[in-house]
C-alpha positions as CSV (number, residue, x, y, z in Angstrom):
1,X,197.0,-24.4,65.1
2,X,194.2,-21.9,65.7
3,X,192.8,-21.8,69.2
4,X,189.9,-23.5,70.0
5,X,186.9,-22.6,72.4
6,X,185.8,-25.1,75.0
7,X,182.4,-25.0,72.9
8,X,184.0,-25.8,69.7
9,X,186.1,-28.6,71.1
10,X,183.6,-30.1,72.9
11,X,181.9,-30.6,69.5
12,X,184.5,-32.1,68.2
13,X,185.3,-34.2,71.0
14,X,181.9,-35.6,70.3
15,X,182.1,-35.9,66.4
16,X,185.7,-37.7,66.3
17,X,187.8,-38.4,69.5
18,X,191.4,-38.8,67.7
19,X,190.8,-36.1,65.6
20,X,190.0,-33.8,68.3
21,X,192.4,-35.1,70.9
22,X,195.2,-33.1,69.6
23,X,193.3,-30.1,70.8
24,X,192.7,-31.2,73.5
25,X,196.6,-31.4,74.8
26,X,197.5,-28.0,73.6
27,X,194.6,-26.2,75.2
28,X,195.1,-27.7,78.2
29,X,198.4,-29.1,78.6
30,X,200.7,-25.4,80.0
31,X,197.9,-25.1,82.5
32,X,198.1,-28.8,84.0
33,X,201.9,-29.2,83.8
34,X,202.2,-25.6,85.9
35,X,199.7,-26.5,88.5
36,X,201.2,-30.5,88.7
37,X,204.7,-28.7,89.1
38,X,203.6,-26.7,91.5
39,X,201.7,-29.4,93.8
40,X,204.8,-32.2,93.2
41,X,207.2,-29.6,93.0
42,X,209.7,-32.0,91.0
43,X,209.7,-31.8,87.4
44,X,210.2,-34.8,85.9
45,X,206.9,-35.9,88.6
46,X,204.6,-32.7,86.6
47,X,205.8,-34.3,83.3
48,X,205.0,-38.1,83.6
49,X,201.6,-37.0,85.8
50,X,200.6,-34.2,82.8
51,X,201.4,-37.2,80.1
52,X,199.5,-40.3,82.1
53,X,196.8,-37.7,82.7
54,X,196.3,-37.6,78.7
55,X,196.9,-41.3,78.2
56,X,194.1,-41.9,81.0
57,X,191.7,-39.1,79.2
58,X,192.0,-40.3,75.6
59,X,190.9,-43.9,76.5
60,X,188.3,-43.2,78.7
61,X,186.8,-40.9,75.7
62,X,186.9,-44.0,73.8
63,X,184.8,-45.5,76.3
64,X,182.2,-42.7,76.4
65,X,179.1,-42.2,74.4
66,X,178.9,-39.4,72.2
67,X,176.1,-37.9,74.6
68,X,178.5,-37.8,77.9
69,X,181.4,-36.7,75.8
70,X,179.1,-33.7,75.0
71,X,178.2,-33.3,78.7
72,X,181.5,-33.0,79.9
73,X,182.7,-30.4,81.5
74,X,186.9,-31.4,80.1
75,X,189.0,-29.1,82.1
76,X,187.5,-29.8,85.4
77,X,187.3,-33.9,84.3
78,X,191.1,-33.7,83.3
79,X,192.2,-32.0,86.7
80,X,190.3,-35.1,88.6
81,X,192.7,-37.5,86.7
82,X,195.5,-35.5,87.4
83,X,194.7,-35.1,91.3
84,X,194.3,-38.1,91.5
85,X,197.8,-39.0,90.0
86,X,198.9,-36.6,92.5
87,X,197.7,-38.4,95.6
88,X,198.8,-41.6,94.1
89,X,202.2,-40.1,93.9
90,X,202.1,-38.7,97.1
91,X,201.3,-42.9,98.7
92,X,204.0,-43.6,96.9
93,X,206.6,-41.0,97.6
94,X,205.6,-41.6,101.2
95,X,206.0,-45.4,101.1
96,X,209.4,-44.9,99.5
97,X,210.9,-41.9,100.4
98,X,214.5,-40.1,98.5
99,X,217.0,-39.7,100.2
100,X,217.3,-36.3,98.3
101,X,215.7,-33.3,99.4
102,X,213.5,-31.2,97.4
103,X,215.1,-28.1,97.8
104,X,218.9,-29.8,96.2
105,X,216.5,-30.3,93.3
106,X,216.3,-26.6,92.6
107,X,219.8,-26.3,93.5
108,X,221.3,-28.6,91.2
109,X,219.5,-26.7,88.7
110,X,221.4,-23.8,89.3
111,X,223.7,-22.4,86.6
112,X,226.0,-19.8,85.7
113,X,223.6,-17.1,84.1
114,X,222.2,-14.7,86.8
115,X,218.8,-14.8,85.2
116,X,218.3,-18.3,85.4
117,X,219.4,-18.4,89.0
118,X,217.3,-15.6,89.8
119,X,213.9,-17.7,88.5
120,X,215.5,-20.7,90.5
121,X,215.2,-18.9,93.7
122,X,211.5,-16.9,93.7
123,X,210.6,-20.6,92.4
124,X,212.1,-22.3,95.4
125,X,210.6,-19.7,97.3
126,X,207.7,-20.1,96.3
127,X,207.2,-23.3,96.3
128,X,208.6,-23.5,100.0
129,X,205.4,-21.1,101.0
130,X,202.9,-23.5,98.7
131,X,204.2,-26.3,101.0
132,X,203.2,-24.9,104.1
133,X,199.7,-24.3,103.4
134,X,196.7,-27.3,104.3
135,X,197.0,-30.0,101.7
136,X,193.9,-29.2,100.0
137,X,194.5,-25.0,100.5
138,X,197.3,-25.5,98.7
139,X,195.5,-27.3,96.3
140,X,192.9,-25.0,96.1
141,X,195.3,-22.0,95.2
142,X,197.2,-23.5,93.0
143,X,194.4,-24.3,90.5
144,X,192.7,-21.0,91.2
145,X,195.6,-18.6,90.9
146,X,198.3,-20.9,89.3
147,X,196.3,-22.9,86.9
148,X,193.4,-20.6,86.5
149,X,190.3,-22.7,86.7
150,X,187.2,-21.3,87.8
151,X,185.2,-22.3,91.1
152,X,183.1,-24.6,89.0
153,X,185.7,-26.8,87.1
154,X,187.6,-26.9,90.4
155,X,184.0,-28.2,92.4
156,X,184.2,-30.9,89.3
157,X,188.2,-32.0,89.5
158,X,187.9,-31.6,93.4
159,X,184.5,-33.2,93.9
160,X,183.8,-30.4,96.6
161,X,180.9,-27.4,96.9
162,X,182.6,-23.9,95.4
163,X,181.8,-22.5,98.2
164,X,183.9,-24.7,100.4
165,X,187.1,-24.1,97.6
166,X,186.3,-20.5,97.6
167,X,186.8,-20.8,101.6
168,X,189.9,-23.0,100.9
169,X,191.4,-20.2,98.5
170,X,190.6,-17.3,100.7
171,X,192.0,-18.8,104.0
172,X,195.2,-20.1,101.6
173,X,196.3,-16.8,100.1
174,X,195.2,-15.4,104.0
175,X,198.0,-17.9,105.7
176,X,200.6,-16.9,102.2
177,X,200.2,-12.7,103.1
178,X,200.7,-13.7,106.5
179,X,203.6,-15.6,105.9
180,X,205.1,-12.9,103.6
181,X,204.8,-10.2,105.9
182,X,206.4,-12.2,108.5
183,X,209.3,-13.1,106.5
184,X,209.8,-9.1,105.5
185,X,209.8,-8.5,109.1
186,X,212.5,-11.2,109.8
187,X,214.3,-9.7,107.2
188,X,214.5,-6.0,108.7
């Protein structure tokens, strides 16, 4: 399928919902499953988040008039269902805690090709220095530099001033340098 512009599929979100939905899901759905992994850090979390999100999206487009489906702004709109999965998930997961840790998650993935092992590791790296950052730092980073959204679709999924995420980002990746440059100094 050709890709589609945000222009052009907001005019066909408007025209026909089902028809356009499809769209929809494959513009948007690599971006939302990598920042969603990234803030539940457990897979099969990301995957049923990233498919309620689009179950939650395509009936509320029902709902909406052709004029506020033209209005919307659908990246920033979709990342507010998704965060707000997120936090439900998070009250849950803190209700009911596992008894397994996160980090025997990325180990059981672990398998005999170097390569593969080698990914599992910068990503449980990684995902150890994401979880140290502020809550909504961490949020903030992820879907600037992880994601990709811009200041304005996150001030829309995040219901907050861009200058206030653009302070979030900044002090994020500030407290990630910091923590790099520490851990290469343990390491000498």
């Amino acid at each position: 399928m050709a890709t589609t512009t945000p222009g052009h599929l907001q005019e066909r979100l408007v025209a026909d919902v089902d028809e356009a939905f499809p769209a929809v899901v494959e513009r948007y759905i690599d971006g939302l499953y990598s920042g969603v992994l990234r803030l539940t850090n457990e897979r099969t979390a990301a995957e049923d988040i990233v498919q309620e999100t689009f179950v939650r999206a395509h009936g509320a487009l029902h709902r909406y008039t052709p004029q506020r489906r033209n209005e919307l702004r659908v990246s920033g709109w979709l990342w507010t269902i998704a965060l707000n999965l997120c936090r439900n998930r998070a009250r849950d997961v803190k209700r009911r805690p596992k008894n397994v840790p996160l980090d025997s998650v990325a180990e059981s993935a672990a398998t005999d090709d170097p390569a593969t092992e080698a990914i599992a590791a910068v990503d449980t790296t990684w995902s150890k220095r994401l979880r140290s950052l502020a809550d909504h730092e961490r949020t903030a980073v992820v879907l600037r530099h992880v994601v990709g959204l811009s200041y304005r679709d996150m001030s829309t999924a995040l219901d907050r001033p861009e200058g206030t995420l653009k302070s979030d980002v900044h002090r994020g990746l500030k407290r990630l340098r910091i923590l790099i440059e520490d851990e290469g100094t343990n390491a000498a």
